[in-house]
C-alpha positions in Angstrom: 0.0 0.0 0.0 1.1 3.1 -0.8 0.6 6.2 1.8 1.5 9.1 -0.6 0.1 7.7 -3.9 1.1 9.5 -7.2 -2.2 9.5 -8.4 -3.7 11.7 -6.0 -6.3 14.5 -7.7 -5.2 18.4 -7.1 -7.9 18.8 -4.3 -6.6 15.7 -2.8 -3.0 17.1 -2.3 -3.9 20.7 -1.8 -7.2 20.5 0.3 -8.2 16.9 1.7 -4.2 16.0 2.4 -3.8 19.5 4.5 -7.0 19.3 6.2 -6.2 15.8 6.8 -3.0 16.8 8.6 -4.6 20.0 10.6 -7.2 17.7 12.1 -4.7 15.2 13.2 -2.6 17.6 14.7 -5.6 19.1 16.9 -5.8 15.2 17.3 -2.4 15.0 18.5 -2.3 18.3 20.9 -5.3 17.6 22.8 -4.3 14.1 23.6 -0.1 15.3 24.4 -1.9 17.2 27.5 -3.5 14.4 28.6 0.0 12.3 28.3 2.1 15.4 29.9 -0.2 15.0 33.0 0.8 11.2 33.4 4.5 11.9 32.8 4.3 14.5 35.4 2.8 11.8 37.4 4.9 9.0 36.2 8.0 11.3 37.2 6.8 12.4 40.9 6.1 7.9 41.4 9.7 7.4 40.0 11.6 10.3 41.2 10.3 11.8 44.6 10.1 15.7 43.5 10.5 15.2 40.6 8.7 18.8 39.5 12.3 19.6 41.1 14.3 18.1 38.7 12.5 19.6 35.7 14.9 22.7 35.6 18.6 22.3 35.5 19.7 23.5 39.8 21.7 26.5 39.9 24.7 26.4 42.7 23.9 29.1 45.5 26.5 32.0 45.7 26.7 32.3 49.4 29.6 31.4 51.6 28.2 28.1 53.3 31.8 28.2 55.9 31.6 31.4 56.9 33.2 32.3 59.6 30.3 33.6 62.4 32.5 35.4 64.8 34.3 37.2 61.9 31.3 37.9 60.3 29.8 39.6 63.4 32.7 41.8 63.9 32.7 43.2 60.3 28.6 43.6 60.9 29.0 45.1 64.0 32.2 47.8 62.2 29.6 48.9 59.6 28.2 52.5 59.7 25.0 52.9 59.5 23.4 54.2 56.5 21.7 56.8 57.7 24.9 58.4 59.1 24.7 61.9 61.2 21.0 61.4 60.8 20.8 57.8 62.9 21.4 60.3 66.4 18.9 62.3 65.7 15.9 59.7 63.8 16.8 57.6 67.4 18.5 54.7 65.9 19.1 51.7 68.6 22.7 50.7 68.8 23.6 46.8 66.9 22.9 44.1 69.3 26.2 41.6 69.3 23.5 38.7 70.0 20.9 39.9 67.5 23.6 39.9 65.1 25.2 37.1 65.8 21.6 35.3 65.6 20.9 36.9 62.0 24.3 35.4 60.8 23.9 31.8 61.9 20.7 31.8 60.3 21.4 33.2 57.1 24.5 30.0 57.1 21.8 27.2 58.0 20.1 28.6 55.3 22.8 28.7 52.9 23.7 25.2 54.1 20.4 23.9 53.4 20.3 25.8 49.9 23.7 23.7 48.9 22.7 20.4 50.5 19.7 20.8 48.5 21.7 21.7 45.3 23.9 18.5 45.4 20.6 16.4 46.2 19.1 17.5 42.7 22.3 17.1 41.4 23.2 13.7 42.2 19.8 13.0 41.0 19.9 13.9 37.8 21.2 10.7 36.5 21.1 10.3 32.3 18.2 8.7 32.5 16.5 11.3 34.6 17.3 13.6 31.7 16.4 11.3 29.1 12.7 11.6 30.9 13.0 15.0 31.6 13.6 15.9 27.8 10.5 13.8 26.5 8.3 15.5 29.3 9.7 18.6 28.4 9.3 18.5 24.7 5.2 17.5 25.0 4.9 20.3 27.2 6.2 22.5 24.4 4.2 21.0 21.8 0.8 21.5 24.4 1.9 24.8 24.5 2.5 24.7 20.8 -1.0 23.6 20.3 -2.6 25.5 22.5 -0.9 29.1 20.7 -2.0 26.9 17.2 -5.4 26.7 18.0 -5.9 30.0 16.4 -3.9 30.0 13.2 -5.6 26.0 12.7 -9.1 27.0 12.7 -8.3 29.9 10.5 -6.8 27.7 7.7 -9.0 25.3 8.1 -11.8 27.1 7.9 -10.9 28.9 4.6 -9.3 26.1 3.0 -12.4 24.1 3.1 -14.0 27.2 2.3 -12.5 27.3 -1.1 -13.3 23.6 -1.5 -16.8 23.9 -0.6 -16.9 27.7 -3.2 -14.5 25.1 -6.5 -16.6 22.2 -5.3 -20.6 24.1 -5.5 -20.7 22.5 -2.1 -22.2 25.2 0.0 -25.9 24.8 1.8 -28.3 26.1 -0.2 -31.8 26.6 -0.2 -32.0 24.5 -3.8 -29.3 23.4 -5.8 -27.8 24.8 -8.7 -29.9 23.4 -12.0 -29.8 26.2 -14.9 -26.9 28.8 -15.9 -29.0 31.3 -14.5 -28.6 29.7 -11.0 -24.8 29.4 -11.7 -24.2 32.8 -12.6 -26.7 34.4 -9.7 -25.4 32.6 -7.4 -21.8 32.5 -8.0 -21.9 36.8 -8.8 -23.3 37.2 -5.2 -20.8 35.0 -3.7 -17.9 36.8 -5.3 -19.7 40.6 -4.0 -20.6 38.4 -0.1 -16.2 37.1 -0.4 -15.3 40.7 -1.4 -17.2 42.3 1.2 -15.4 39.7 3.9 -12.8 40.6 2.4 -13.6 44.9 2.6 -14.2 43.8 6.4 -10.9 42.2 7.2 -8.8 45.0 5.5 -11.1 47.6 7.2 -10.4 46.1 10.6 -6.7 45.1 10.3 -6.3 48.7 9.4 -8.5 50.1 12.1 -6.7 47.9 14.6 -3.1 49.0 13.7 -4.2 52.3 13.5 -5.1 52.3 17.1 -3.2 53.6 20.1 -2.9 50.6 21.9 0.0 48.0 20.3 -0.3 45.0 18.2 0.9 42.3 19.5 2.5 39.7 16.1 0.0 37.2 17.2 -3.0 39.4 16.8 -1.2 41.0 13.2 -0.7 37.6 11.9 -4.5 36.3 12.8 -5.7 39.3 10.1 -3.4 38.3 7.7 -4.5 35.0 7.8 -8.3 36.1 7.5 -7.3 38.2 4.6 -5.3 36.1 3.0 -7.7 33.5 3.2 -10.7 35.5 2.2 -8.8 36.9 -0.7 -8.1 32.9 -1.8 -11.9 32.7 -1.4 -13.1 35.2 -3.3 -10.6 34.7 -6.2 -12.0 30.9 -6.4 -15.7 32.5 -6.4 -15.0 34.4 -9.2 -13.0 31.6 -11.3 -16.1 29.5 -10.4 -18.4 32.3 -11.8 -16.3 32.1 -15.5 -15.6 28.3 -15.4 -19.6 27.2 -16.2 -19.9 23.7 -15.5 -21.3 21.1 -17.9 -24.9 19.6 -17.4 -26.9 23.1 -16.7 -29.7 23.6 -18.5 -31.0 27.1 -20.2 -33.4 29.1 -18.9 -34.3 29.5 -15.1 -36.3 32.1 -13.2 -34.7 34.9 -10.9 -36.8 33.4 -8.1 -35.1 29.6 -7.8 -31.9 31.5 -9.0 -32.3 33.4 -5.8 -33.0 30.3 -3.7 -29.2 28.7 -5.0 -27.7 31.2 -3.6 -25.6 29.5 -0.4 -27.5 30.5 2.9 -24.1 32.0 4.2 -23.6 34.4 1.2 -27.4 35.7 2.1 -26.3 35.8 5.4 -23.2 38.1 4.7 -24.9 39.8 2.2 -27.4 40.9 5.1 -25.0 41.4 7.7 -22.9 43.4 5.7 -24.7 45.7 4.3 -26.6 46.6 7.8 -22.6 47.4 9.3 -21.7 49.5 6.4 -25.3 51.6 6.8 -24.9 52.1 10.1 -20.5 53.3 9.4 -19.7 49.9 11.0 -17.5 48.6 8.0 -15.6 46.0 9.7 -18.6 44.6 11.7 -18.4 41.2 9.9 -14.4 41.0 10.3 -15.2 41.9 13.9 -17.8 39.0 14.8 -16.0 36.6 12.9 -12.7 37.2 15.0 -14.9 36.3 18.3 -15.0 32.7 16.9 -11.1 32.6 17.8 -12.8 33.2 21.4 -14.2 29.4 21.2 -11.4 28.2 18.9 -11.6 25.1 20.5 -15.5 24.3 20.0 -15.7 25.3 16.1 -12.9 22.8 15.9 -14.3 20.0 17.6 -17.0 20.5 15.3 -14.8 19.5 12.1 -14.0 16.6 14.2 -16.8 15.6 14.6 -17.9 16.1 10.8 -14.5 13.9 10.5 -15.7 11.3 12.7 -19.0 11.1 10.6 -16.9 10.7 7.3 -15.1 8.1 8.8 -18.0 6.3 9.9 -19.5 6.4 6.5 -16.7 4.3 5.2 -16.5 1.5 8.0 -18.9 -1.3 7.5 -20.5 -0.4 11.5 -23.7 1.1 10.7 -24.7 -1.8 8.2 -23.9 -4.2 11.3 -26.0 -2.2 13.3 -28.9 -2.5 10.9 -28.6 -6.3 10.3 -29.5 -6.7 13.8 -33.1 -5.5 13.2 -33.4 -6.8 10.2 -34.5 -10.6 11.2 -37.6 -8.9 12.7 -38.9 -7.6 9.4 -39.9 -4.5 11.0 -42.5 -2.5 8.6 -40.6 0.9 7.5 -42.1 3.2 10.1 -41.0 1.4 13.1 -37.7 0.7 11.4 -37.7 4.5 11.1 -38.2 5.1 14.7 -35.8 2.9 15.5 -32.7 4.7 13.1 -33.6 7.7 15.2 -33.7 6.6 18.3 -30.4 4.7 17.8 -29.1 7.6 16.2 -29.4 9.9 19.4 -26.4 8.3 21.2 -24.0 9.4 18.5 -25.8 12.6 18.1 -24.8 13.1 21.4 -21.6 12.9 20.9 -21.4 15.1 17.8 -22.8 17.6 19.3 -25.5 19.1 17.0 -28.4 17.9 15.2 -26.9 19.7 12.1 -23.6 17.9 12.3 -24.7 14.1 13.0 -27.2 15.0 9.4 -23.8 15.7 7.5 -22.0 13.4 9.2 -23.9 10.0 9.0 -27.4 11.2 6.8 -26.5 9.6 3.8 -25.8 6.1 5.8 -29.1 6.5 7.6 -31.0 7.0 4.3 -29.4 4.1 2.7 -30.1 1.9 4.9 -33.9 2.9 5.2 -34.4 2.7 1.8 -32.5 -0.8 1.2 -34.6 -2.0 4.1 -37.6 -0.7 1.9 -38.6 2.4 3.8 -40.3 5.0 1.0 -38.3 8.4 0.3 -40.5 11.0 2.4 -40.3 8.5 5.2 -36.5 7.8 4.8 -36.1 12.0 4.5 -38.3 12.7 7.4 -36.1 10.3 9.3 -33.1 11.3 8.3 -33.6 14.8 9.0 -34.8 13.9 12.5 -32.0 11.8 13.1 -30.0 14.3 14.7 -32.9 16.5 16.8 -33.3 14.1 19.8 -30.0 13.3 20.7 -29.3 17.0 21.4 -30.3 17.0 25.2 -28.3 13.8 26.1 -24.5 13.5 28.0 -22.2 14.5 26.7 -23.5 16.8 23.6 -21.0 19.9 23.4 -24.1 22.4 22.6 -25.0 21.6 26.4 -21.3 22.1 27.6 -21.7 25.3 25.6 -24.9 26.6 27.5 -23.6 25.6 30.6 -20.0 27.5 30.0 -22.0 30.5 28.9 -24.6 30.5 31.8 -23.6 30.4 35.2 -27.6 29.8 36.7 -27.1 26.0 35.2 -24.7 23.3 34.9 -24.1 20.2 32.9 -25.6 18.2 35.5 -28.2 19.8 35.7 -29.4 19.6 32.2 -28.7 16.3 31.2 -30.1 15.0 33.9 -33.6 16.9 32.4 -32.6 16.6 29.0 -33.4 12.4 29.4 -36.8 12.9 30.2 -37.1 15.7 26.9 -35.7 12.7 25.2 -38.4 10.0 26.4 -41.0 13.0 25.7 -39.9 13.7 21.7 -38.8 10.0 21.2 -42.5 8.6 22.2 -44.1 11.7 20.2 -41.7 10.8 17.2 -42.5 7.2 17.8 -46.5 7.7 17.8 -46.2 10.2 14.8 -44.3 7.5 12.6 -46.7 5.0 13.5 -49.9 6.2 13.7 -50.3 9.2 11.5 -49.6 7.8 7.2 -48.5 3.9 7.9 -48.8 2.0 5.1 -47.5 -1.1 6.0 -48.5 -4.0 8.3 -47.1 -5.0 11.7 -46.4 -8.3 10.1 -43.3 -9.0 12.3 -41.2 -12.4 12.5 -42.1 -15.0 14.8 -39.6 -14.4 17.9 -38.4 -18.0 17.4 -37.0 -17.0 14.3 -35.6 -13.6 14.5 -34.0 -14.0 17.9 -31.4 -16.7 16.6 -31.1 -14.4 13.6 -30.8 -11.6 15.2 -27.7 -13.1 17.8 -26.1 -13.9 14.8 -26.1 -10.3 13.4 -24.7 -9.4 17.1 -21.4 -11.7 16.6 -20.0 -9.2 13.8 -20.3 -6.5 15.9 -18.4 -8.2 18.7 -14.8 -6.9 17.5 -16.2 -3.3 16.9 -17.0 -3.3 20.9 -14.0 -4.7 21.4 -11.9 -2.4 19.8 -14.2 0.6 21.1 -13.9 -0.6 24.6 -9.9 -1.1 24.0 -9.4 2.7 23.1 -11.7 3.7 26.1 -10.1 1.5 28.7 -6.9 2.2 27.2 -7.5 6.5 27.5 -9.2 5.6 31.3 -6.1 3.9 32.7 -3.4 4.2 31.0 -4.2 8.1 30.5 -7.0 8.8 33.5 -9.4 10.3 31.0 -13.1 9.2 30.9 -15.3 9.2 28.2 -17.8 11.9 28.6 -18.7 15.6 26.7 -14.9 17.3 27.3 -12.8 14.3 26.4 -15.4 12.9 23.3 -13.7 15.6 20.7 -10.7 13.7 21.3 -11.5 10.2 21.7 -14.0 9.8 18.5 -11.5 10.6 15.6 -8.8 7.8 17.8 -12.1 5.3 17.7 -12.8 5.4 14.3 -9.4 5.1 13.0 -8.7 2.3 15.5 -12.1 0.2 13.4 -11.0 1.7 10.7 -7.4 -0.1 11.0 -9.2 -3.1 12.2 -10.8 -3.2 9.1 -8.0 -2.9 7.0 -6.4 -6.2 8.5 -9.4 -8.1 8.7 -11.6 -7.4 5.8 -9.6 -6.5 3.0 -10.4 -9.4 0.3 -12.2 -11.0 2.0 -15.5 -12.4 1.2 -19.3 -12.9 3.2 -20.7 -16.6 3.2 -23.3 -16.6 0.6 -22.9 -12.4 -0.4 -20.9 -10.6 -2.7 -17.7 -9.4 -1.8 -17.1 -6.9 0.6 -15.5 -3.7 -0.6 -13.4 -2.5 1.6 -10.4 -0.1 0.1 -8.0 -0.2 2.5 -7.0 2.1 5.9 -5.3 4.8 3.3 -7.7 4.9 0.9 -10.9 4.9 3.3 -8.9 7.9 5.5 -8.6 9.7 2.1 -12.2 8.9 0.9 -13.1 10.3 4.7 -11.1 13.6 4.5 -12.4 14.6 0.8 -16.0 14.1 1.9 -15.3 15.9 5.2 -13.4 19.2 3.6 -16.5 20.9 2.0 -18.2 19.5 4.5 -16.2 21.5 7.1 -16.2 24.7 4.8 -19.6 24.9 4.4 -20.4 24.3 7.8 -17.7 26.4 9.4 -18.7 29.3 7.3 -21.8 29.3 8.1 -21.5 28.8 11.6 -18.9 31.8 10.9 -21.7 34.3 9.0 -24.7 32.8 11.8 -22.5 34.9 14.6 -22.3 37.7 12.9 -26.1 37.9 11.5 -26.2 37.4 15.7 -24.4 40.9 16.0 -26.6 42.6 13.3 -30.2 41.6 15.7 -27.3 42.7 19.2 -26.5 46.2 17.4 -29.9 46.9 15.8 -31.4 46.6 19.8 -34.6 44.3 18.6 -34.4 42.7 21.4 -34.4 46.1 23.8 -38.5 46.6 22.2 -39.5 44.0 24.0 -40.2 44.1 27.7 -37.0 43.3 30.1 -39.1 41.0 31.9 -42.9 39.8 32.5 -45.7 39.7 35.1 -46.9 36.4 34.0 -44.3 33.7 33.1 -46.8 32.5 31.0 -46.8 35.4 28.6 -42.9 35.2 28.5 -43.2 31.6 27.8 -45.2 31.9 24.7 -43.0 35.1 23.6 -40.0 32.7 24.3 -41.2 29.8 22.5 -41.5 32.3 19.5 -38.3 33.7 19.0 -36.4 30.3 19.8 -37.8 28.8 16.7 -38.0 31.6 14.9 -33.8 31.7 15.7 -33.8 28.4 14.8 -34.9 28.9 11.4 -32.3 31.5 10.9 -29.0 30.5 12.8 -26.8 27.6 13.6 -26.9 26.0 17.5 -23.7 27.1 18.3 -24.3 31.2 17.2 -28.0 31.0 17.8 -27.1 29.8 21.7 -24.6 33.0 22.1 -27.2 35.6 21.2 -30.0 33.7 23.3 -27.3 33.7 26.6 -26.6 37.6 25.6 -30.6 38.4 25.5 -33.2 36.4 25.7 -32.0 34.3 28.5 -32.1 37.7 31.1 -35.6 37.8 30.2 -36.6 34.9 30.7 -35.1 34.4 34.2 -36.3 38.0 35.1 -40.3 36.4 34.3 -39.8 33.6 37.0 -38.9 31.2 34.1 -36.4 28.5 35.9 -33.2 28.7 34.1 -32.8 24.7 33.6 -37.1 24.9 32.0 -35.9 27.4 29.9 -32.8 26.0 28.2 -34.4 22.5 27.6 -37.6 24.6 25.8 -34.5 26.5 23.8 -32.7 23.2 22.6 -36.4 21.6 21.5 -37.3 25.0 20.0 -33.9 25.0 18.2 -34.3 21.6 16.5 -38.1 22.7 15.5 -36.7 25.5 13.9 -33.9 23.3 12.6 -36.7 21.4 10.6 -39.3 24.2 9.9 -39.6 26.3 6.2 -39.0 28.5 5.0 -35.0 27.5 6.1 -35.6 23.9 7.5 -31.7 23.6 7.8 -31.7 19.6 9.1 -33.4 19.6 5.5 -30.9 21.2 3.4 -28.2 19.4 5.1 -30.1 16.2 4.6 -30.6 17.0 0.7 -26.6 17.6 1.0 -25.8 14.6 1.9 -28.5 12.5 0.1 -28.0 14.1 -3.1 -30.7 16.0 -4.9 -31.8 13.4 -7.3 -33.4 11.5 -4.4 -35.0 14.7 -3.1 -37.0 15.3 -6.0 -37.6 11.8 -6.8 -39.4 12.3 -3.2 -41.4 15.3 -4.5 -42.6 13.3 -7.3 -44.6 11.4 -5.5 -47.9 11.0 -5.3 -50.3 10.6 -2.5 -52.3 12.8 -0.3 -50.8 16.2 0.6 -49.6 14.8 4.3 -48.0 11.9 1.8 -46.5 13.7 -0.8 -44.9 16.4 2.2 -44.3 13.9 4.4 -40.4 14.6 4.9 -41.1 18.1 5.9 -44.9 17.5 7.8 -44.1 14.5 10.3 -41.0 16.3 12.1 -43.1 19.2 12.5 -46.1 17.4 14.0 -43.9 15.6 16.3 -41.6 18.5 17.5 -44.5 20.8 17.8 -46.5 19.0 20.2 -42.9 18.1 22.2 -42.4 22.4 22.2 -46.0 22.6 23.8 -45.2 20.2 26.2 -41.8 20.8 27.2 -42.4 24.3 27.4 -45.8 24.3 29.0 -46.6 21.6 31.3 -44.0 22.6 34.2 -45.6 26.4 34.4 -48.4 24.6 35.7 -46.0 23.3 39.0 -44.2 26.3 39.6 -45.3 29.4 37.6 -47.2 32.3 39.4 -48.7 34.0 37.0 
């Protein structure tokens, strides 16, 4: 096998092979901290004080044989420094003994300096300095990483950018069908890049021009952001002259509109509100805060990693042949893809990014288990909402950082009975409300045997999960939970994903076709291509969400409505509103940093209980997530599906419930779980 194959496409060596390395390497510096802690550990067992030995001892100066009587006499000879003035400030005359005290002292202690000198001395043996320079060196490369974090998020953010912009890869209300679509939606990403662009300049230059000093660091974070949206808007504009094959003539100005990428509409907006308002470098400004939370917006190309990676392991088909000896009629298999799809949603931590990462698996297997499009849409686009309120999802570590009236705890310990709540109204939606098929399922003297046999394939994968846990538990003392899961994941998958490059490489299933599996190079490399525009047009929007969050901060909407409310009923209704209505406009992660800046205050300030009202914002979120005119689950799901099976599905025919089916049954089910969740406890502790 070879690791650096010649035939490798452009993109491949200038986009997935860098991104490749940048996620690795935020892979590799998150993990050296949890290593430097055991070597710091490892050295104290081995070397008592060792934190002692970690610095090379410097030989005191003093005069450990002095001689005291000697010294006294010379003390007791000095002047004093205040001279004619000691008579007349009422100095006291030396005391011999005082004197003589302060000088033995100061010996003993320069005794004890030197004995202690020669003790770290004679214990720093080679090998202690063998260990010392390893420990030493992955405490520079934390500290590397941690100074990186910065600069990585900045290059990966535009280089997938530029991916996503040569690749027509960014979300979309529609996708691009006519030339008129191209050239409308490639002219107004060129003007939305050149206004980043305009931004960036603006505040670089307003920065340096300012009295207080630049420090290289902050200089060379606006270079990168201009470099990087200069690189962006030159590939907009080569994409506007390069028309792709296949486009048909014709097209209306209204679906033109509608292919225009949700963050070029966002910018668009944003931008033009800064510059009215002589606030040029508003966008440069907001999107420079997301170096404040560096660290989430990269675990979330992990994660959008992780779900690449899964895609090309053999896993979620495993997981599917376990139900399949029931014969389970498409709904319930349905409800069961989304209920078993909330643990890993968890760990992704966003509805938006478990669609992107593992939709297109999830929609596979529905419809090759014969579940009809609008069902297997609707499901896929739900897959994600109702793992959002369970340990350890980073959007609740996010809430919790940001608001001091709750913690984790606190929330998750809630957010499982919001998950029991929208998975039984999901459950009774799917199959009550359009089934088509009968319970017909297998005789449990049949499917169980089957079904134990589907298990024994997956008993490696545990293995091998269980393996890298155990191994980060004890051999590094890190658990599993929502802080170490960034880190763990991407190690996971390419632990299965070397397992199955030893084990099921040419070989073939009893009775089945043969199994195509590429390799551990090949399957990384399928991983990272799919991930990069993935990751750019994610990360960009996610980018453009915060600052369309500045334009409703600085425009004071929020400031018309009332600071707080007699009834907590009334603010519950108004709360409900504007959560979904956020929803529909911005990401989690943005949409959560405006909410903790304003809407949160009132809410609290109407005798709304903190933990009631975050649990109504994450259900309101994923409503809005899956509601029109955005429906963002949706376009992410059409992403990853690929439009031909999206309009396939609006071919159908049926009744109206049947032929909107994909966008009608989330919205039934979410709904009544809002009302609910958002509802039912005013009644055991509202006032008013």
């Amino acid at each position: 096998m070879s690791w650096l194959p010649i035939s490798r496409s452009a993109r491949e060596w200038f986009s997935s092979l860098p991104a490749c390395i940048l996620l690795l390497a935020v892979v590799i510096f998150s993990t050296s901290s949890d290593v430097h802690n055991q070597m710091l550990r490892g050295g104290e067992q081995l070397w008592s004080g060792y934190y002692k030995l970690r610095v090379d001892p410097v030989e005191p100066t003093c005069d450990p044989n002095r001689n005291v009587e000697a010294a006294v006499a010379a003390e007791m000879a000095k002047e004093s420094d205040l001279g004619a003035m000691a008579s007349l400030l009422g100095e006291a005359e030396k005391d011999p003994a005082d004197v003589r005290r302060s000088i033995e002292r100061s010996i003993a202690d320069c005794r004890a300096s030197h004995a202690t000198y020669q003790e770290i001395k004679d214990k720093l043996t080679p090998t202690v300095r063998v260990y010392r320079a390893v420990e030493l060196f992955v405490a520079d490369l934390i500290a590397f990483g941690l100074e990186s974090q910065r600069y990585i998020l900045i290059v990966l953010v535009m280089l997938c950018a530029a991916t996503a912009t040569l690749t027509r890869h960014h979300i979309a209300m529609r996708a691009m069908e006519t030339r008129l679509d191209h050239t409308v939606s490639l002219t107004l990403q060129t003007i939305a890049n050149a206004m980043l662009l305009g931004s960036s300049l603006i505040f670089r230059q307003t920065t340096v021009g300012a009295d207080a000093a630049v420090s290289d660091e902050e200089l060379l974070l606006h270079n990168l952001w201009i470099t990087g949206f200069a690189a962006l808007t030159l590939a907009s504009l080569y994409r506007l002259f390069r028309v792709p094959e296949g486009l048909s003539e014709g097209g209306s100005l209204n679906k033109a509109l509608l292919a225009v990428p949700l963050y070029t509409v966002m910018c668009l907006i944003s931008g033009t509100y800064f510059a009215l308002i002589g606030h040029a470098s508003g966008i440069g400004i907001y999107l420079g805060k997301m170096m404040e939370l560096a660290d989430m917006f990269l675990n979330v190309g992990l994660y959008v990693w992780v779900g690449m990676m899964l895609k090309q392991t053999r896993l979620a088909t495993l997981v599917f042949n376990v139900f399949r000896p029931w014969r389970l009629p498409p709904e319930m298999l349905a409800v069961v893809a989304v209920l078993v799809a909330a643990i890993p949603t968890a760990y992704t931590g966003a509805s938006g990014i478990f669609v992107i990462a593992a939709g297109a698996v999830i929609y596979s297997e529905l419809r090759a288990a014969g579940a009809r499009r609008q069902l297997a849409l609707a499901a896929t686009a739900m897959s994600g909402s109702l793992g959002v309120v369970l340990r350890p999802c980073l959007l609740v570590v996010v809430i919790a950082y940001l608001n001091r009236e709750v913690t984790t705890d606190e929330l998750f310990g809630w957010g499982i009975w919001v998950f029991v709540l929208t998975a039984a109204m999901f459950t009774s939606v799917a199959l009550a409300v359009n089934r088509q098929s009968k319970f017909d399922l297998a005789p449990a003297a049949e499917a169980m045997p089957a079904m134990l046999a589907a298990l024994r394939p997956l008993i490696p994968y545990v293995l091998v999960i269980t393996g890298v846990v155990l191994f980060y538990r004890f051999a590094l003392e890190v658990r599993m939970d929502e802080f170490s899961a960034p880190r763990l994941l991407p190690v996971i998958l390419l632990a299965i994903l070397l397992f199955e490059h030893f084990t099921l490489k040419g070989r073939q299933e009893a009775g089945a076709k043969a199994i195509n599996h590429q390799g551990l190079e090949r399957s990384l490399r399928g991983a990272t291509n799919d991930t990069t525009a993935e990751i750019g047009a994610l990360l960009l929007l996610l980018g453009l969400s915060v600052s369309i969050g500045g334009v409703i901060e600085r425009s004071h909407i929020m400031e018309t409505f009332p600071q707080a409310f007699d009834s907590a009923w009334s603010a519950m209704l108004l709360m409900v509103v504007i959560l979904v209505v956020l929803g529909m406009i911005m990401d989690a992660f943005g949409a959560v940093i405006l909410v903790s800046a304003t809407v949160a205050t009132i809410a609290y300030g109407s005798g709304i209980h903190p933990v009631h009202f975050w649990m109504v914002t994450l259900v309101a979120f994923e409503l809005g997530y899956l509601s029109p005119p955005v429906a963002l689950n949706h376009l992410l799901t059409r992403q990853v599906v690929g439009e031909a099976e999206v309009l396939a599905a609006q071919r159908e025919t049926g009744t109206f419930y049947q032929r909107h089916e994909r966008i009608i049954m989330p919205l039934i089910a979410m709904g009544i779980s809002l009302v609910l969740v958002a509802f039912v406890p005013l009644l055991f502790y509202a006032n008013g």
